[in-house]
Phi, psi and omega in degrees: 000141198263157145010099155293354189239321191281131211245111171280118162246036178276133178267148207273017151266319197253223178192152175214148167314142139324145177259151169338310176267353156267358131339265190302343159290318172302294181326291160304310176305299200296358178257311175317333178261323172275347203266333168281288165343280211286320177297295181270346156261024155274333153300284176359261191317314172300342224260322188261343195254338158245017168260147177257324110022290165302350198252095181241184175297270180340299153315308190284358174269332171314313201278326169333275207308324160308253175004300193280333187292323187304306202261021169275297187330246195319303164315276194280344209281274184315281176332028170242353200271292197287021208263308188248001171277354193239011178044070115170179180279118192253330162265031141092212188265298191309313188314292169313303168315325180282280200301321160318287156342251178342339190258305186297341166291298202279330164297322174258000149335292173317284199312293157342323184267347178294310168339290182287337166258340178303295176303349184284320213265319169296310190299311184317310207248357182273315159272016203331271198326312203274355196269334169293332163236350180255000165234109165222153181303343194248342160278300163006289192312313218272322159325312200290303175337282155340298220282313195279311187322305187301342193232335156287345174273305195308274207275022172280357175298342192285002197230026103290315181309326193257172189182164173233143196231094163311108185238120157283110185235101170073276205218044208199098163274160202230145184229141151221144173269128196224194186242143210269309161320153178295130148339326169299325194252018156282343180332312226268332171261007189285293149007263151289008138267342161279344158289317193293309199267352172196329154321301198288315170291344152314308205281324173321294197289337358132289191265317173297353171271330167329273208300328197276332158318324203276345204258312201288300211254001192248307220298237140249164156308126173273152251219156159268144152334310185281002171285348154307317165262015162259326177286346173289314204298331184306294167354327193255354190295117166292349175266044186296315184299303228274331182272025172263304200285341139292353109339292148308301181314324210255322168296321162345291188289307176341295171299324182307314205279328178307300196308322192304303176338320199273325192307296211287323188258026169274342205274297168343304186273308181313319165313308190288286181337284169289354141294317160314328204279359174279267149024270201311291179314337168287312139007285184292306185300341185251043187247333180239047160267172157226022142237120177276172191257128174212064156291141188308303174331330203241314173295325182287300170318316169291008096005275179295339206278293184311310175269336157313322182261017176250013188239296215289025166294283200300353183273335181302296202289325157324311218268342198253327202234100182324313201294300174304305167294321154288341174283324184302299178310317167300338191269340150262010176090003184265136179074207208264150157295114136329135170283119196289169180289318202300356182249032186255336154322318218302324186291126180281150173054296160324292172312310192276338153316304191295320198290335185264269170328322165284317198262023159095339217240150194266127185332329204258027146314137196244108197266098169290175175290343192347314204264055160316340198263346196283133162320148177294136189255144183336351162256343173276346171262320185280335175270358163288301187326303208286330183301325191272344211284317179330298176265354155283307172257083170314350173267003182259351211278300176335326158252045185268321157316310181278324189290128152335162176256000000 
């Protein structure tokens, strides 16, 4: 994979300058997209690390990826800024090694943290029973862990490999960050990061979004085993019509909320495919040329493509995910402070009678995380009301259990 920072402007006899306007186009492009990029996936990580709520398996493969987005964003994206005001690599020996190292740590990260939710998503919604002990918030830390430890080892070949290379044209040395070996004999990684870093996770995602569409959009919602013995236990309920009927309401939101989760990080993965795939195809094709095509124009587009898609994550998670758009406004201070949910909990014995009854389920349901992403359901809004109905009229709180909903 060639350089994320370096911009060839060599013709194949010279050297010629960049011109003014791809200067100011680059220039302008790499702040505008990373200066968003950066922004918002810095919100991402706060967003999921102080909200308490937010810190599910699935959110914390979010936070990888933001993290490895950041530093594709600050690794290749800005050095291009000082790339073209200055025709040529301003940070040295030590520099070229660290930012190679860092754009290649964050790119395949990335792929990986797609990866790791993608299958987070399959266990969840394919598997329920087995998703109760294998998507838990403390194996989620220990994959990323795993996961960076492994792509920090993997890409450590990149600080021998890499190198800075002076070339004099007339009375004007030009420093470039390059490769210390002939281009040829980069194949085999070139190669293998394109199988590893995007192919093989395409393809992952590719059949696990298959079966999990087939669970969501053809099937019923699959049931846990103790909803068998909650529906007996309804049966014996003397509220039997209202907690059935408030039931459905509630697997209903359950399912809207699942697909909306698979949608939005279905968007996640499509994006990453198409926008990567101009950058990965120049690559392969210019690994069996023997002039490779590096027009700047083109290069530049691949380019934009690549921090576009380490920026528009967080515009996705806005745009798709309620939870997320509201934790974003509190975190700028925007519209009313919200009472967080774990404090809708707060009433004792009462709330929690009525909440076990209306949604069908035997005190001792064992609830996962599947749905972090999920909206509040139409019962959880109708048993806030009657709870406030409560403490306004004390001659009403003795039936608060028994009202209709």
């Amino acid at each position: 994979m060639e350089n994320l920072t370096s911009a060839d402007n060599r013709t194949d006899h010279g050297w010629t300058d960049l011109s003014v306007e791809y200067k100011v186009v680059s220039i302008l492009s790499v702040i505008l997209i990373c200066g968003v990029g950066i922004v918002g996936n810095v919100m991402v990580i706060l967003v999921v690390l102080t909200t308490k709520h937010m810190r599910t398996p699935t959110n914390c493969y979010l936070v990888s990826l933001a993290v490895a987005d950041l530093i594709v964003l600050t690794a290749a994206g800005l050095p291009n800024i000082s790339d073209s005001l200055c025709g040529g690599w301003v940070y040295g020996y030590i520099g070229c090694l660290g930012i190679t190292y860092l754009q290649y740590l964050g790119i395949n990260a990335s792929a990986c943290s797609i990866s790791a939710f993608t299958i987070e998503r399959y266990i969840a919604i394919c598997h329920p029973i087995k998703a109760q002990f294998l998507c838990t918030l403390s194996r989620a830390k220990r994959i990323i862990v795993v996961v960076w430890a492994l792509n920090s080892l993997y890409c450590g070949t990149w600080l021998y490999l890499s190198d800075t290379k002076e070339t004099v044209h007339g009375n004007v040395t030009w420093v470039k960050c390059e490769y210390k070996m002939s281009r040829d004999l980069y194949l085999s990684i070139y190669l293998s990061d394109f199988a590893l870093f995007y192919v093989l996770p395409l393809v992952l995602a590719t059949v696990l979004y298959g079966l999990i569409a087939r669970i969501l959009f053809l099937n019923p919602l699959r049931t846990d085993p103790k909803e068998s013995s909650s529906k007996k236990w309804r049966k014996e309920s003397t509220q039997r019509n209202r907690t059935l009927s408030t039931n459905n309401s509630s697997c209903s939101s359950t399912a809207r909320s699942r697909r909306q989760v698979t949608k939005m990080l279905a968007v996640v993965v499509v994006l990453f495919a198409l926008l990567w795939m101009p950058y990965r195809t120049l690559v392969v094709v210019n690994s069996f040329l023997e002039d490779a095509y590096l027009d700047v124009w083109f290069l530049l587009f691949c380019r934009s493509c690549i921090y576009l898609n380490s920026a528009v994550n967080p515009i996705i998670y806005n745009a798709m995910s309620q939870k997320f758009r509201s934790s974003f406004k509190k975190l700028c201070r925007c519209g009313p402070q919200r009472m967080e949910k774990p404090a809708a909990y707060s009433v004792v014995l009462t709330y929690s009678v009525v909440k076990d009854t209306s949604n069908g389920e035997s005190p001792d349901h064992f609830t996962t995380d599947n749905d972090e992403l999920a909206t509040p359901t139409p019962a959880d809004s109708i048993l806030a009301s009657t709870m406030r109905m409560s403490f306004k009229d004390p001659s009403l709180s003795g039936r608060v259990a028994l009202s209709a909903p």
